[in-house]
Backbone as a ProteinNet text record, in pm:
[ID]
protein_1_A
[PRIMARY]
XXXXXXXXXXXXXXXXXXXXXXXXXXXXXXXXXXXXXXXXXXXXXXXXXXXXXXXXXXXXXXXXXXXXXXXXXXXXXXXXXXXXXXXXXXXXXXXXXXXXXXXXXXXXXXXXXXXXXXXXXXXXXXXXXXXXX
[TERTIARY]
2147.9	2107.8	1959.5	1933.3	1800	1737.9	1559.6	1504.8	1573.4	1599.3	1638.4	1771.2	1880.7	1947.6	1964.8	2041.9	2027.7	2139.2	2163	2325.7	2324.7	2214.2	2171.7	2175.3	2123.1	2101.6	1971.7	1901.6	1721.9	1708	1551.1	1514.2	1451.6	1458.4	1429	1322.6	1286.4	1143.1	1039.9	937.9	841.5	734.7	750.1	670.8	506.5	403.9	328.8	234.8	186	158	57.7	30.4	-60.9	-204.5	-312.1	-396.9	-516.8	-597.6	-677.5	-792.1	-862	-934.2	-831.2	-753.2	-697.3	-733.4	-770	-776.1	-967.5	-1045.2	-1202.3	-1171.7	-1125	-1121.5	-1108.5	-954	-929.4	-1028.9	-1112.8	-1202.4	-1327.2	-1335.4	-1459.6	-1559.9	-1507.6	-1640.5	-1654.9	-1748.8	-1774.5	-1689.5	-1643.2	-1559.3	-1645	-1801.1	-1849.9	-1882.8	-1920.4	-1909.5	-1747.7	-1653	-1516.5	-1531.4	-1519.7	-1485.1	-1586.9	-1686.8	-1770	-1709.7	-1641.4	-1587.5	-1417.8	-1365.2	-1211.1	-1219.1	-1236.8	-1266	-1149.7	-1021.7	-923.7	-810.4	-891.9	-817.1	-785.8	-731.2	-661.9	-675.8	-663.7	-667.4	-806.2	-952.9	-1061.3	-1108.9	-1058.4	-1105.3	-1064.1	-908.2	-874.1	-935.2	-1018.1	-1103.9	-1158.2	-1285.5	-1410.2	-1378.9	-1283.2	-1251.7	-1188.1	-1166.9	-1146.9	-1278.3	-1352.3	-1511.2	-1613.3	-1570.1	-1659.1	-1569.6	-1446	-1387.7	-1459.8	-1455.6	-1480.6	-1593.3	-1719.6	-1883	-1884.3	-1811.6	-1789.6	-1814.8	-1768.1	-1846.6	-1723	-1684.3	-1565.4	-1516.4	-1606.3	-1648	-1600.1	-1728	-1691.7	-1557.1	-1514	-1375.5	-1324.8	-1281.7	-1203.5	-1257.1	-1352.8	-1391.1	-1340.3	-1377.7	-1293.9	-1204.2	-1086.9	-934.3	-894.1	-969.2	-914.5	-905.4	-1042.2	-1026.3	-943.3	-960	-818.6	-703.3	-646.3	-534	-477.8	-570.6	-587.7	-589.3	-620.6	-646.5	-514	-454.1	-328.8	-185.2	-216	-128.2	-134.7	-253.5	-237.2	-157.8	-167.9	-111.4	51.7	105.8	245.5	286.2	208.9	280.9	266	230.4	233.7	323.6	343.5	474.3	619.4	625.2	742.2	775.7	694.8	724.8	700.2	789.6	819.4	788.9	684.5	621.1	719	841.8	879.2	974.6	1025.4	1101.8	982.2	1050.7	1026.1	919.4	816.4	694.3	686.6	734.3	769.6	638.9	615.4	509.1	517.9	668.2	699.2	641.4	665.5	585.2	419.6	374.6	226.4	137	156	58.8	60.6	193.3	184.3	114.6	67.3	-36.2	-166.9	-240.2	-369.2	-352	-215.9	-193	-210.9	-72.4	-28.1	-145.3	-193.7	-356.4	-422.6	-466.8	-503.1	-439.5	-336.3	-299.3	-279.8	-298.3	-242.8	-384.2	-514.2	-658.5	-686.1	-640.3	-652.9	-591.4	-471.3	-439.1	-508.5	-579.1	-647	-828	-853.7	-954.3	-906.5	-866.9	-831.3	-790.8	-731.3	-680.2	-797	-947	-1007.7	-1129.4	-1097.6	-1204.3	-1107.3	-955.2	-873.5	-818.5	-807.3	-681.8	-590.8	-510.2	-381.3	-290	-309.5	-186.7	-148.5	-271	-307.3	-227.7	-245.1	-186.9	-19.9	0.9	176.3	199.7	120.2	204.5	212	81	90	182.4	179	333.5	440.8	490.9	648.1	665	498.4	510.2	513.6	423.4	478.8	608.1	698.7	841	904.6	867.2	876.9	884.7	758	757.7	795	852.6	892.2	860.9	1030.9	1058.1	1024.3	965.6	959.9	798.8	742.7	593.1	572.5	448.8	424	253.4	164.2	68.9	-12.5
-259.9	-275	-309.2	-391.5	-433.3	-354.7	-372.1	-319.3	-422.3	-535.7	-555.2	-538.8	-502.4	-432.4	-304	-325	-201.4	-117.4	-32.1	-15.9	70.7	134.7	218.5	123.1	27.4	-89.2	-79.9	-41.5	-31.6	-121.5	-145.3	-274.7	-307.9	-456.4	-517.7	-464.7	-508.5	-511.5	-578.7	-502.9	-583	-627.6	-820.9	-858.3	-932.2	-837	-950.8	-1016.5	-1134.2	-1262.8	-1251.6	-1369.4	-1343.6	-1325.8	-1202.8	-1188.9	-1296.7	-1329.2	-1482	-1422.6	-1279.2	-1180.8	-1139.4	-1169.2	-1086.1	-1194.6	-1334.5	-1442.2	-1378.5	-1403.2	-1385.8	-1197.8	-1105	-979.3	-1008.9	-1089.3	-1067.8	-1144.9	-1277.4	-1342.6	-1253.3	-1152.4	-1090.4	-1057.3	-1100.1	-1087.4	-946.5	-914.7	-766.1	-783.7	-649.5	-604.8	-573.6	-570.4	-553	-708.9	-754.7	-912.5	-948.2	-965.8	-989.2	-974	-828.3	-755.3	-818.9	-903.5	-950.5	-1082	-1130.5	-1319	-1240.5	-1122.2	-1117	-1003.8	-956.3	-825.2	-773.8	-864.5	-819.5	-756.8	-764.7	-794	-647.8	-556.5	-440	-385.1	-506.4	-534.5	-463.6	-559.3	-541.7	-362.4	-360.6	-196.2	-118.6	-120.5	0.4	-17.1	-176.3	-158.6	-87.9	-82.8	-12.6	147.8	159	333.3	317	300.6	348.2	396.5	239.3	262.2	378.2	401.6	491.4	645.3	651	755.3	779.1	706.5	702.3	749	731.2	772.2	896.4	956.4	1084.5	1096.1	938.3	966.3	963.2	1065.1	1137.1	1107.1	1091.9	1088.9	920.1	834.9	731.6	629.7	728.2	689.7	695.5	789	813.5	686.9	691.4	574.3	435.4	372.5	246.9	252.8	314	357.4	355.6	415.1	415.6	313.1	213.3	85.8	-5.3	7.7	-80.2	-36.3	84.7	118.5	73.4	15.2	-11.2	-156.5	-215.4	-341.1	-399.1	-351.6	-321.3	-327.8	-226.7	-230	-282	-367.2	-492.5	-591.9	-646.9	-723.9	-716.1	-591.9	-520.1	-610.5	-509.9	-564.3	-722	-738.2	-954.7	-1008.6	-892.1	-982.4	-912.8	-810.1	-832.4	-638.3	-584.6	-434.9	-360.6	-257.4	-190.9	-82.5	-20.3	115.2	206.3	168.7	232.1	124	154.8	74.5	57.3	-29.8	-67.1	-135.8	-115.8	-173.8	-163.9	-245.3	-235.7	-244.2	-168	-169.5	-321.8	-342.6	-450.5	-597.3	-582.8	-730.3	-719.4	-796.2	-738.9	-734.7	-854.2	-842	-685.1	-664.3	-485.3	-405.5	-430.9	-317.2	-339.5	-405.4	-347.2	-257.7	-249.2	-141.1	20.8	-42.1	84.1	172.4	120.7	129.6	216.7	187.4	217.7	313.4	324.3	485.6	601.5	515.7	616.8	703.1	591.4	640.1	746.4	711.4	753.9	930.7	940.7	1075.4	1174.2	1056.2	1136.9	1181.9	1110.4	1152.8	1270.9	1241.1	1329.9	1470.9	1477.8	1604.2	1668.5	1583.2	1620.3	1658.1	1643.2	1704.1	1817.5	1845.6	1941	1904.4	1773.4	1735.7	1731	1832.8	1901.7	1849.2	1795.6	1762.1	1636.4	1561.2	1428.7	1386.5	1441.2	1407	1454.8	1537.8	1515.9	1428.2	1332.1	1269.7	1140	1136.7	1030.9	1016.1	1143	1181	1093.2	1125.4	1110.9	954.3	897	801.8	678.2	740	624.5	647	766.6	775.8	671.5	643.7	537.7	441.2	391	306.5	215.6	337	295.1	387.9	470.8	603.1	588.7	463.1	538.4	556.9	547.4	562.6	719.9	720	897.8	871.6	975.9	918.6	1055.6
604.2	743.7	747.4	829.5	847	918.2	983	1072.2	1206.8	1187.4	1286	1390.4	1332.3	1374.8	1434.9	1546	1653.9	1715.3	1652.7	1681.7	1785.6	1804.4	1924.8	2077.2	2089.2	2153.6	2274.4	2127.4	2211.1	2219.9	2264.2	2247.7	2098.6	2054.2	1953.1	1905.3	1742.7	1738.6	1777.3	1866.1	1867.7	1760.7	1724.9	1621.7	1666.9	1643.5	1660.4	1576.4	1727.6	1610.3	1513.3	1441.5	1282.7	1338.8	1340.3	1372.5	1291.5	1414	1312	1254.1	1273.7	1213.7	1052.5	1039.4	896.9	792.4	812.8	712.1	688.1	813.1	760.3	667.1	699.5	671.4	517.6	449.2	352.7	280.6	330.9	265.9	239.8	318	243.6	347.8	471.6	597.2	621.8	642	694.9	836	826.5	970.7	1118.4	1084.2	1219.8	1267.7	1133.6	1239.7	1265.7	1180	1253.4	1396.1	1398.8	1543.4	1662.2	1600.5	1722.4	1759.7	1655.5	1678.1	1716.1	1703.5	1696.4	1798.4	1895	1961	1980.6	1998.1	2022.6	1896.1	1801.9	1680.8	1597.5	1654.9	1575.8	1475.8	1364.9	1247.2	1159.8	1201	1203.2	1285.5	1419.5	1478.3	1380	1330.5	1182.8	1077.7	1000.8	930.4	936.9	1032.6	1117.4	1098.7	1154.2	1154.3	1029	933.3	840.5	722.1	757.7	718.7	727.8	893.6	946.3	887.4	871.4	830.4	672.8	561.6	470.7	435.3	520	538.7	618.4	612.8	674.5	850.8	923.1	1059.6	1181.8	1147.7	1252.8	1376.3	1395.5	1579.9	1579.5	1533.9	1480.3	1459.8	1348.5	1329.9	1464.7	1525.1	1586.2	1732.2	1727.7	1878.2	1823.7	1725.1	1635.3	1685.8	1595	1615.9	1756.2	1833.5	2029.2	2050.1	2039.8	2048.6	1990.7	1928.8	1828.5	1894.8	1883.6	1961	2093.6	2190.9	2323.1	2314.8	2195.8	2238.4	2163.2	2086.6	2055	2118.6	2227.7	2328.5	2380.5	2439	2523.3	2454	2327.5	2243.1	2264.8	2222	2241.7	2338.2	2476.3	2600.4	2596.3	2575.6	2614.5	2552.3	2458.9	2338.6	2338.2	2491.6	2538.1	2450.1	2426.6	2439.6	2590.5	2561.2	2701.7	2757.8	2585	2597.3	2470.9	2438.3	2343.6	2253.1	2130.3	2035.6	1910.5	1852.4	1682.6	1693.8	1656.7	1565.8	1427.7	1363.9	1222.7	1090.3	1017.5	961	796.2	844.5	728.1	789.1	888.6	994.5	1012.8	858	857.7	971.6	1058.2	1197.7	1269.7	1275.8	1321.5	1242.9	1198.3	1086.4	1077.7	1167	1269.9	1337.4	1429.3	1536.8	1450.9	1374.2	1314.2	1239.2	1213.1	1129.2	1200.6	1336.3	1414.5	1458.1	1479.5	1515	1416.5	1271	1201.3	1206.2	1202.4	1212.1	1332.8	1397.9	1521.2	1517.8	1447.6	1426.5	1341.2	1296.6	1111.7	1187.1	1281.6	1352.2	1482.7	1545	1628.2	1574.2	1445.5	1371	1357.3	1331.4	1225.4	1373	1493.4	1544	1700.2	1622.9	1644	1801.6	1850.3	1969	1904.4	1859.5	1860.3	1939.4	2039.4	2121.2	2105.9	2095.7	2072.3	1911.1	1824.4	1685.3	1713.9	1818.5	1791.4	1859.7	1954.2	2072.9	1981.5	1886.3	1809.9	1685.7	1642.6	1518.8	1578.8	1685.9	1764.6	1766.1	1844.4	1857.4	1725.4	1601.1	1477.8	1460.2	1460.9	1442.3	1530	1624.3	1729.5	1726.9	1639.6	1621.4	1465	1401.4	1234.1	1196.1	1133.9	1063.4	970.5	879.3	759.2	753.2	835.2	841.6	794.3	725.8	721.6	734.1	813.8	789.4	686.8
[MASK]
+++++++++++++++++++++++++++++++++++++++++++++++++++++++++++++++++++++++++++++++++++++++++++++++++++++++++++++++++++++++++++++++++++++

């Protein structure tokens, strides 16, 4: 069985398109200039918070990651998500988002919104079970 199959008869996966920030990223550009030519670009914000996670800057992380997350969901919705279903972490363009939220839980844990990291647990299950973050 594929991810794309639905025997439940949710809605599809939502795939989105090839972010044009992931070609300068993998070439080598620093992620704060990306994010100034790609603002919308997911991809690049989970860089950033991952960066800023890495340098121990918490807070940081976690403001990246929001952003990314948000600009994310705008993406979703345009491409025909409905607020819930499959975001598949095998459809690489989804993995700015996913990135982003997974960051997003790993900051939020780490400055104890508790409520915030389960709503986000439920929701990668949501969005692709086999995610663990």
């Amino acid at each position: 069985m594929s991810i794309h199959e639905n025997l439940l008869g949710g809605p599809p996966p939502t795939l989105l398109p090839v972010d044009p920030a992931a070609a300068q990223l993998v070439a080598g550009v620093d992620a704060d200039q990306v994010v100034r030519e790609f603002p919308t670009s997911s991809l690049a914000w989970a860089v950033l918070a991952d960066r800023a996670w890495a340098d121990g800057r918490v807070v940081e992380s976690y403001a990246f990651a929001r952003v990314g997350y948000h600009r994310a969901l705008d993406s979703l919705r345009r491409h025909g998500w409905k607020g819930h279903g499959p975001v598949p972490w095998s459809h690489e363009p989804n993995q700015g988002f996913l990135r982003c939220l997974i960051a997003l839980a790993r900051a939020a844990e780490a400055i104890g919104e508790t409520d915030e990291v389960a709503r986000i647990d439920a929701f990668l299950v949501d969005c692709d079970p086999t995610l663990s973050r």
